[in-house]
C-alpha positions as CSV (number, residue, x, y, z in Angstrom):
1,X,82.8,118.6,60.9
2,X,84.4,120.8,63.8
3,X,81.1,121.7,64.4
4,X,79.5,118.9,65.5
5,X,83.1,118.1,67.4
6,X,82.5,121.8,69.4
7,X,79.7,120.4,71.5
8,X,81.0,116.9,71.9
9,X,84.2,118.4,73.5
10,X,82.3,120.6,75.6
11,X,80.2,118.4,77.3
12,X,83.9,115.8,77.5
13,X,85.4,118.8,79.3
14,X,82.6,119.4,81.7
15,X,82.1,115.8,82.8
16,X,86.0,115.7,82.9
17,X,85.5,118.5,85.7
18,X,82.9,117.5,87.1
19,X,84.8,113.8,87.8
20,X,87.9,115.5,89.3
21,X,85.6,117.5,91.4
22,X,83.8,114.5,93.0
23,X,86.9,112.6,93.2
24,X,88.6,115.1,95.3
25,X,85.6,116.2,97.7
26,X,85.5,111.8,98.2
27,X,89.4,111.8,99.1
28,X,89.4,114.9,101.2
29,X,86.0,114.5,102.9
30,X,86.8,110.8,103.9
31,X,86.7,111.2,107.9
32,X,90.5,110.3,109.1
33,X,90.2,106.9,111.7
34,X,91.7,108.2,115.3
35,X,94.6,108.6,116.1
36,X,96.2,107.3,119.8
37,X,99.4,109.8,119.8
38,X,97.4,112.9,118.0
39,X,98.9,115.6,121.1
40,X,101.3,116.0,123.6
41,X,98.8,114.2,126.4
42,X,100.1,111.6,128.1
43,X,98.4,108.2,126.8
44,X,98.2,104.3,128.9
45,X,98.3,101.5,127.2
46,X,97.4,98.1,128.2
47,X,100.7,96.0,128.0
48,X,99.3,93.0,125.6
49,X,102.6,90.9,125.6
50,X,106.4,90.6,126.0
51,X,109.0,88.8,123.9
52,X,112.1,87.9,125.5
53,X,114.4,88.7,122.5
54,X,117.6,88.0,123.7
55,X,119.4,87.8,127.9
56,X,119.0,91.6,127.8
57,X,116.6,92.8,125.3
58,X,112.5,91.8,125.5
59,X,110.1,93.0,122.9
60,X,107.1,95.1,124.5
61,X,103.9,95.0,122.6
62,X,101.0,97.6,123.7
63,X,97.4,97.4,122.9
64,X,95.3,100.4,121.8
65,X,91.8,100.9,123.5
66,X,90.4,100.8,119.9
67,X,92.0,98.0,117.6
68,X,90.7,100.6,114.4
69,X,92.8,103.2,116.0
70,X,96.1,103.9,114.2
71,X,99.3,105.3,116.2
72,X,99.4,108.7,114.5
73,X,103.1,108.5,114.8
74,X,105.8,108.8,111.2
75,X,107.1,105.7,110.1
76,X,110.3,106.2,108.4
């Protein structure tokens, strides 16, 4: 009986491998969308629309020059 198994969990192992393998070259080889704030270059924005919040505080909301672009910056 663990003779038959021997083959069976060979060929489980290598298509276990062989999944990981592909899995991780598809995260890793996914191209990354652009960034706006990728370097210390200065960047303008298109000013898209302002909020008055309160008598001294408004809310400025910039457009990117791609809407698929993401900000590149942390969020914390």
């Amino acid at each position: 009986m663990a003779q038959l198994l021997r083959p069976l969990r060979a060929n489980l192992g290598a298509v276990a491998a062989v999944g990981v393998g592909a899995g991780l070259v598809y995260a890793y080889a996914k191209p990354k969308p652009p960034t706006v704030f990728g370097g210390f270059n200065p960047q303008y924005l298109r000013l898209d629309s302002v909020e008055q919040v309160n008598h001294n505080t408004k809310r400025l909301r910039f457009a990117f020059p791609n809407p698929d672009d993401l900000s590149g910056l942390p969020l914390t």
